[in-house]
C-alpha positions in Angstrom: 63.6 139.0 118.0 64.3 141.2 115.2 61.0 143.0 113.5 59.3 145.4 111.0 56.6 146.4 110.9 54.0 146.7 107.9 50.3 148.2 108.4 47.5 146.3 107.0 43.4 147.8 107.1 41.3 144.8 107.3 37.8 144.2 108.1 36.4 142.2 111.3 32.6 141.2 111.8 29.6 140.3 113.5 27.1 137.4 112.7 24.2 138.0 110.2 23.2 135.2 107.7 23.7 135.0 104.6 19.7 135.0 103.4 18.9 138.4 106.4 20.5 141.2 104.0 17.4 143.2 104.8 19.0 143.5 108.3 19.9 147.1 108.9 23.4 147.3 108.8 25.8 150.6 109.7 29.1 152.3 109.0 32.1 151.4 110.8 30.3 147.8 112.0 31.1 144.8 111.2 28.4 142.1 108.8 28.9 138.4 108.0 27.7 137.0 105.4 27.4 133.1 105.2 27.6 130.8 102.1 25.8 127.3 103.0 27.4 124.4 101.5 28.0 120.5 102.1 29.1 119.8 104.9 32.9 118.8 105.5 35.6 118.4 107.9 38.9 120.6 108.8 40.8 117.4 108.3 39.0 116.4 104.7 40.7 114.8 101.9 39.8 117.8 99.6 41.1 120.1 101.9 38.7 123.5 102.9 41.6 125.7 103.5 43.4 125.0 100.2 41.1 124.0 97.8 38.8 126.7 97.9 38.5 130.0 97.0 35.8 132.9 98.1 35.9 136.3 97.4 33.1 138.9 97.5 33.4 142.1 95.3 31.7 145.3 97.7 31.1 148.7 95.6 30.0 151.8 96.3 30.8 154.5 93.3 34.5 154.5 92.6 35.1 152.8 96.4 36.2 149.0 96.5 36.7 146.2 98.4 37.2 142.6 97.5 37.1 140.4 100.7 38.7 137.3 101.2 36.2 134.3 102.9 37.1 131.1 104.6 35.9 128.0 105.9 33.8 128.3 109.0 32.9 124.5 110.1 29.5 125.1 111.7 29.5 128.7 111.8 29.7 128.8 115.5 32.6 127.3 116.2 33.9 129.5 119.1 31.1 128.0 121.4 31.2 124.4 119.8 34.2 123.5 118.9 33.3 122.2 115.4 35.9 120.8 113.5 33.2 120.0 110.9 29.9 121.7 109.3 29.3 123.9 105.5 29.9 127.5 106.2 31.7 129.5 104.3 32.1 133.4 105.7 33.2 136.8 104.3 33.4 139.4 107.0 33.0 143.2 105.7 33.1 146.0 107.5 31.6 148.9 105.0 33.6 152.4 105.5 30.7 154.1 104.4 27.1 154.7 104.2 25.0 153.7 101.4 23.8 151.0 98.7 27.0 148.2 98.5 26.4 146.6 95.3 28.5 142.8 96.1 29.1 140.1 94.0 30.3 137.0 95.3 33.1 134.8 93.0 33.5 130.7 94.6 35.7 128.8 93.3 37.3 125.1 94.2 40.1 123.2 92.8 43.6 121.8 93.7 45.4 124.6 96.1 43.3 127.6 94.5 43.1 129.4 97.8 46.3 131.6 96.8 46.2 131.3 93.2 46.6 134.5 91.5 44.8 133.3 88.4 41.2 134.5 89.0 40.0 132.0 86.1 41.6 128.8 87.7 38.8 126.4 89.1 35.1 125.4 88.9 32.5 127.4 90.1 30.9 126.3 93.0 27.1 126.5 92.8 24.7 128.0 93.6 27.0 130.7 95.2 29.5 131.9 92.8 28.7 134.9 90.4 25.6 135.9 93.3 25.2 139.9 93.0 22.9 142.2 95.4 22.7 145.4 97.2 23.1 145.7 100.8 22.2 148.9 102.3 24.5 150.9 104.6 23.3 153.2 107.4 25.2 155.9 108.7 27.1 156.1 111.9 25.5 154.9 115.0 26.3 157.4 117.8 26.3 154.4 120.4 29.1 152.9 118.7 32.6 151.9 120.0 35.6 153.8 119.6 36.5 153.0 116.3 32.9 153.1 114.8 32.8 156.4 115.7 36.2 157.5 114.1 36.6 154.8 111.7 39.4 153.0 110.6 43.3 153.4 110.9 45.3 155.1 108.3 48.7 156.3 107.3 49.5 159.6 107.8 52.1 161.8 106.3 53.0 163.1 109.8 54.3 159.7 110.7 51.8 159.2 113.4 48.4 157.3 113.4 45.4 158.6 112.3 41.7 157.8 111.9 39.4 158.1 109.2 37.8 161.6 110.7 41.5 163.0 110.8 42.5 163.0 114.5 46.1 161.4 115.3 45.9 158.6 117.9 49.6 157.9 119.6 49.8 154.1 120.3 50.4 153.7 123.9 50.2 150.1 125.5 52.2 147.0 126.5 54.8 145.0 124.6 54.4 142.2 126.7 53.5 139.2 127.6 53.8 138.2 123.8 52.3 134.9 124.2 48.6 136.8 125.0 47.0 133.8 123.2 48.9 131.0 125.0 45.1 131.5 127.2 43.9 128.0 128.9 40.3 128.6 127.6 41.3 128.7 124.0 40.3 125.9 122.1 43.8 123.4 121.6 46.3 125.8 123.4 48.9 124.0 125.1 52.6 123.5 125.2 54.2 121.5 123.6 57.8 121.9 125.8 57.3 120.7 129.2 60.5 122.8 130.0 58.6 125.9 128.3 55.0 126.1 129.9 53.7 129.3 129.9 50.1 128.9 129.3 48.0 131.7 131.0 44.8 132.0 133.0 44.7 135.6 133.2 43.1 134.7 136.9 43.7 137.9 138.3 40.9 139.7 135.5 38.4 138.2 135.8 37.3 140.5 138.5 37.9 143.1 135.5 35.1 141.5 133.4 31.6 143.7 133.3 28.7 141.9 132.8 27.6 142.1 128.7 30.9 141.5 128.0 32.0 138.5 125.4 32.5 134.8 126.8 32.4 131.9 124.9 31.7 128.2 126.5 29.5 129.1 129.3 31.6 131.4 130.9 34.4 131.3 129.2 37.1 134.1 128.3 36.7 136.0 131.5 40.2 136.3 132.1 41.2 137.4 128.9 38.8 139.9 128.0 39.3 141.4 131.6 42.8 141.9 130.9 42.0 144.1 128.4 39.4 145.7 129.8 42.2 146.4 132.6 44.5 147.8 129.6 41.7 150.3 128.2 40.1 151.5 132.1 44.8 152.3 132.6 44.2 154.4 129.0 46.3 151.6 127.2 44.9 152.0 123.8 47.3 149.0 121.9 48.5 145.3 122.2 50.6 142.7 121.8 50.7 139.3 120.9 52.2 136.4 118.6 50.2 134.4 116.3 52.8 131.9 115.8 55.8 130.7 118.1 56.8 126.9 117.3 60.3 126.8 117.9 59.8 130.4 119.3 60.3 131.1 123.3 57.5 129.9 124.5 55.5 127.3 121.8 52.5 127.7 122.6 50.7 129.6 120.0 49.7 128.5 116.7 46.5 128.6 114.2 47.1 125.1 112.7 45.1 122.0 113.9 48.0 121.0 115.9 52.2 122.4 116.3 53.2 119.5 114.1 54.7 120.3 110.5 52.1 118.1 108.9 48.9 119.9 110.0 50.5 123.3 108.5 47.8 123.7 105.7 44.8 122.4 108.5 43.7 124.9 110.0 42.0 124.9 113.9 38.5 127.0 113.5 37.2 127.0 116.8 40.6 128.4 118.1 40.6 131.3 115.6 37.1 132.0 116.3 37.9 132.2 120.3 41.1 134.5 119.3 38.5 136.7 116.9 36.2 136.9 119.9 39.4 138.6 122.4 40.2 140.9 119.1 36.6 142.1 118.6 36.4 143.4 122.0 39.4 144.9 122.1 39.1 146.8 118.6 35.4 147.7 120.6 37.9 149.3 124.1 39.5 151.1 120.9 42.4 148.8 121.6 45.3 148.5 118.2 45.9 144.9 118.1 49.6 144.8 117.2 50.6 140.9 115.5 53.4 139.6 115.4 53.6 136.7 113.1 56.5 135.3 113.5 60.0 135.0 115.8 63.5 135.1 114.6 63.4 131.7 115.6 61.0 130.2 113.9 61.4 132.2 110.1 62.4 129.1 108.6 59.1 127.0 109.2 57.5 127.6 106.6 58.7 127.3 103.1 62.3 126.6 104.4 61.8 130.8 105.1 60.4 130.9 101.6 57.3 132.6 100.5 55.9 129.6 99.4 52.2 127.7 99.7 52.4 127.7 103.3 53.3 131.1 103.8 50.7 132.8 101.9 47.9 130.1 102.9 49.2 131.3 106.5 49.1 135.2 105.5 45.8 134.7 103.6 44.0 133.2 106.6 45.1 135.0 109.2 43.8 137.9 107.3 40.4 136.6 106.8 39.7 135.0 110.1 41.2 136.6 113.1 42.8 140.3 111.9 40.8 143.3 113.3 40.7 146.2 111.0 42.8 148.3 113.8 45.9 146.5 114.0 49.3 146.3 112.8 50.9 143.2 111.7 55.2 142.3 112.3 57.1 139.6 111.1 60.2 138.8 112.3 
């Protein structure tokens, strides 16, 4: 599997609604906000995932970010496996303390999701052109890893740094790739019977501390153990495919299902679980390294183009399951 890599900063969340911006919210943590709407299906004729388009403007002085949103089904899919409901979501993680002025721009029309014409489409009421202030508190001293030294950046010296200017050397594990081939994920399976390498990650759960993350009554114990057993070893990075059809072990995939059809459908509750194993991981101050794509499977979508697929498949991955310490490989 040949690789390069390319280093994204992205922004991860936690729940708050869309109406509770008088919550107190802090630097270096993560906010949702929600956008209620009629409710629809993954699988609907006017398709979620391509025929909408939400981004929300944050600004603070001459500091900017505009945030990609995406469909949500219920807004809890990760413990009901919704494959219908009206949320849209934005997740925002504000770098620094203060009053974020936002403004919110909703759009729907025929594949506008990766259109680069930001005047394409019909405004979607009663959300889009919204504007407000959400107030930022400083630091909480009782905050993971990377709250405290904020995100990951380039650095001339070739090595990473954070955002309060220490280096951090990424040390961890390379394998197994398939992480997310994990039985209590949502529609994970294998679709080779001569290829099945779905996991359990048995032996952690006796590495799972009570507080930590589950989903499903109970749920998740083996995964979120493993990395709990990474961080307590001083592992601080790793590894894992988000897409393998055709790949080694086909078992990973965000679409509703491995078949080339469902490519623009996109499986909710399964990216909500997978955003569930990255959250605590960014919170062990564990570097989620992606990998995209294999060698073997480069030619999926688009024909290996970067066509609608591709940058639908970019776009959400983005939005929905990237933690803002990671780095991201294509083959």
């Amino acid at each position: 599997m040949s690789r390069y890599n390319l280093f994204f900063h992205t922004l991860l969340a936690v729940c708050v609604s869309y109406t509770s911006f008088g919550q107190e919210h802090h630097q270096n943590e993560p906010l949702i906000l929600d956008f209620p709407m009629t409710s629809t299906t993954e699988t609907a004729s006017e398709n979620p995932f391509t025929d909408y388009r939400l981004h929300v403007d944050f600004k603070l002085g001459d500091h900017q970010f505009s945030v990609p949103g995406y469909y949500a089904s219920d807004g809890n899919a990760a413990e009901t496996s919704a494959s219908s409901g009206g949320i849209w979501r934005v997740k925002f993680t504000p770098d620094q303390a203060g009053d974020w002025h936002y403004r919110v721009s909703f759009m729907k029309g025929p594949n506008i999701a990766v259109s680069q014409d930001m005047y394409s489409g019909t405004a979607v009421p009663p959300h889009d052109g919204k504007e407000g202030t959400l107030q930022v508190m400083p630091v909480k001293d009782a905050g993971g890893f990377f709250v405290k030294r904020g995100r990951l950046q380039h650095h001339s010296s070739g090595y990473f740094h954070t955002e309060d200017g220490q280096p951090l050397l990424k040390i961890g594990t390379n394998s197994p790739e398939n992480f997310l081939a994990y039985a209590d994920i949502d529609s994970t399976y294998s679709y080779d019977p001569e290829k099945n390498y779905l996991k359990t990650w048995q032996p952690h759960v006796k590495d799972w501390n009570e507080g930590d993350p589950t989903w499903q009554n109970g749920k998740g114990k083996g995964a979120i153990g493993a990395l709990n057993y990474l961080a307590s070893q001083g592992m601080n990075a790793m590894y894992a495919l988000t897409l393998n059809i055709e790949g080694d072990a086909r078992d990973v995939w965000p679409f509703l299902s491995h078949k080339k059809g469902d490519f623009l459908r996109y499986d909710v509750s399964k990216l909500a679980q997978w955003d569930i194993i990255f959250s605590h991981a960014e919170r062990l101050g564990i570097i989620i390294q992606l990998v995209t794509q294999e060698k073997e499977n480069e030619l999926i979508l688009d024909d290996g183009n970067t066509g609608f697929e591709r940058k639908l498949y970019y776009r959400i991955d983005r939005k929905v399951c990237a933690p803002q310490k990671y780095s991201l490989e294509y083959g």
